[in-house]
Backbone as JSON Lines, residues from 0, in Angstrom:
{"i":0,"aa":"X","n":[41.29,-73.45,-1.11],"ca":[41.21,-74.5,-0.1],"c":[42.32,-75.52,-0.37]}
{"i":1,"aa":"X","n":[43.45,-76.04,0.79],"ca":[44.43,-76.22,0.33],"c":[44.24,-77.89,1.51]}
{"i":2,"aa":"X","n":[44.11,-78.68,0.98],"ca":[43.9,-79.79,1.51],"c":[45.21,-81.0,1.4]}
{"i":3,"aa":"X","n":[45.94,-81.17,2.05],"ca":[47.34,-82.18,2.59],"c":[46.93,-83.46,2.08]}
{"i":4,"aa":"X","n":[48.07,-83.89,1.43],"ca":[48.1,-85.48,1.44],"c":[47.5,-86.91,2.02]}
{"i":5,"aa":"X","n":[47.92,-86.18,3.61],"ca":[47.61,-87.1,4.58],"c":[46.16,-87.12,4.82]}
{"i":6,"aa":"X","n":[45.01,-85.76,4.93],"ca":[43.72,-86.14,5.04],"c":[43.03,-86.57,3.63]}
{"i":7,"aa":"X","n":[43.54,-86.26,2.38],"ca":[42.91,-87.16,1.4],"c":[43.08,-88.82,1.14]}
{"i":8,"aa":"X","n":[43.93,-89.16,1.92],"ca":[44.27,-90.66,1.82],"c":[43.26,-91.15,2.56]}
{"i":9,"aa":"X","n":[43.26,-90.42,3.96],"ca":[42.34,-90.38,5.37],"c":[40.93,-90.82,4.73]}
{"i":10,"aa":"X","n":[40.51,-89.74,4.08],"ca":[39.17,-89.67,3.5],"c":[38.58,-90.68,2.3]}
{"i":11,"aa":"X","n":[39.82,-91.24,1.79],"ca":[39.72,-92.13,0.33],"c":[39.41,-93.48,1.24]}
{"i":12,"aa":"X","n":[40.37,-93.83,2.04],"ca":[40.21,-94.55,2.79],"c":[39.09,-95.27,3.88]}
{"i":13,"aa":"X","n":[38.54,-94.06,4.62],"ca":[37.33,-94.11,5.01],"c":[36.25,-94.4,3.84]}
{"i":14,"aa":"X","n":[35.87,-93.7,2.74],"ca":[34.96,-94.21,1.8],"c":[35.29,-95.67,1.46]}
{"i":15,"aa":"X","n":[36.69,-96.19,1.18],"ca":[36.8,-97.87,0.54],"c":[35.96,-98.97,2.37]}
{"i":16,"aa":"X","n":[36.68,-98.39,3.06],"ca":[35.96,-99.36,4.27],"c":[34.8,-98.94,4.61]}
{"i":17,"aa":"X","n":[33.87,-97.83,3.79],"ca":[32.51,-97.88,4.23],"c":[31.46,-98.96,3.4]}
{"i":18,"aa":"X","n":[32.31,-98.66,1.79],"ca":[32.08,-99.4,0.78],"c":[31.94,-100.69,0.82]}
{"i":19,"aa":"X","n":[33.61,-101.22,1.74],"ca":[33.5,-102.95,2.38],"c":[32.45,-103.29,2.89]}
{"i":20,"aa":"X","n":[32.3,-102.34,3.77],"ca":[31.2,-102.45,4.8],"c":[29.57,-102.9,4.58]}
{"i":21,"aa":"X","n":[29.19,-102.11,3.75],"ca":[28.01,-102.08,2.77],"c":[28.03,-103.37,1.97]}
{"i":22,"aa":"X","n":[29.1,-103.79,1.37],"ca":[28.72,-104.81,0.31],"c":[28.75,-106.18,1.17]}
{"i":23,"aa":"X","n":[29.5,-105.95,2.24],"ca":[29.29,-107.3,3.2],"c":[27.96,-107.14,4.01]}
{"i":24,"aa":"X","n":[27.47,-106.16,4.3],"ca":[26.18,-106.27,4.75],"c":[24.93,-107.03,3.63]}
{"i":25,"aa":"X","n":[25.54,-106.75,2.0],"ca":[24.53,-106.59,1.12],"c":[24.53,-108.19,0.92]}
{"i":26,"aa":"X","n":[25.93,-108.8,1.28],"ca":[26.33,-110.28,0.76],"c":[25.61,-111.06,1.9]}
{"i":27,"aa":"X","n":[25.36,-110.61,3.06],"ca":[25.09,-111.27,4.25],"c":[23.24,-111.73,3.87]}
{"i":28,"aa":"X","n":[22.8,-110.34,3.31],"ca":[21.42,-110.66,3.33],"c":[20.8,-111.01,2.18]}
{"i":29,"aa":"X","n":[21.83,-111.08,1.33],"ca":[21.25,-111.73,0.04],"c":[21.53,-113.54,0.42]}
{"i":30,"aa":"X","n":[22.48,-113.81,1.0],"ca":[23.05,-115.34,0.93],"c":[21.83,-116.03,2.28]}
{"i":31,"aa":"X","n":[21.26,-114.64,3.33],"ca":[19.94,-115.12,4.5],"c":[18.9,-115.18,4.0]}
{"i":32,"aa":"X","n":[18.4,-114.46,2.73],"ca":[17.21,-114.2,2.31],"c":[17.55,-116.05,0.79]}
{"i":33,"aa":"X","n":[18.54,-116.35,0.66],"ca":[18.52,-117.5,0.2],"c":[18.13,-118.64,1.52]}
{"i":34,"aa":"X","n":[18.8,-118.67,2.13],"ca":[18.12,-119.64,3.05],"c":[16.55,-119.86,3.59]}
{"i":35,"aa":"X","n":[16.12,-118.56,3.53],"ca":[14.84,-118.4,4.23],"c":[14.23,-119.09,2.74]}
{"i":36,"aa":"X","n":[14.7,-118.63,1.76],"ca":[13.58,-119.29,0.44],"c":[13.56,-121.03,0.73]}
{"i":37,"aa":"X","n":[15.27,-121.43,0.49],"ca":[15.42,-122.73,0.64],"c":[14.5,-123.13,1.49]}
{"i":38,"aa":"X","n":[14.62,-122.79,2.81],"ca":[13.45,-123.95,3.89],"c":[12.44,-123.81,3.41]}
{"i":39,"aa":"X","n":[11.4,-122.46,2.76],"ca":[10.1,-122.59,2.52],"c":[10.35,-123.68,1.58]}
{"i":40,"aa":"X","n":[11.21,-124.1,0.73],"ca":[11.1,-124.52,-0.57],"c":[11.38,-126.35,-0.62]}
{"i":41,"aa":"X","n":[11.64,-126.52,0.41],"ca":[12.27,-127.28,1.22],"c":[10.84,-128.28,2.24]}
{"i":42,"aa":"X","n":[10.32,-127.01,2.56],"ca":[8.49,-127.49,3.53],"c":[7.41,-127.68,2.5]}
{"i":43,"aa":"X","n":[8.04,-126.98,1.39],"ca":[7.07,-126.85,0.26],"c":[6.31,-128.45,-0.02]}
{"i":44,"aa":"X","n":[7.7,-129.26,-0.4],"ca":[8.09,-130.63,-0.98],"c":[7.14,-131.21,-0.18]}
């Protein structure tokens, strides 16, 4: 199986921007799931 330059870059590539993808989803709901604590914590007072 003789696979070209150009689709392994293709493919390396696609995995790093799925990767982006994922960790900005992961940053989004870790930094929402802080807020949601804050206000309870916040109504708590």
């Amino acid at each position: 199986m003789n696979i070209g330059r150009p689709k392994i870059i293709a493919i390396i590539t696609g995995f790093i921007s799925i990767a982006i993808c994922v960790a900005y989803l992961l940053l989004i709901t870790i930094f929402d799931f802080r807020t949601y604590i804050n206000d309870h914590l916040s109504n708590f007072t």
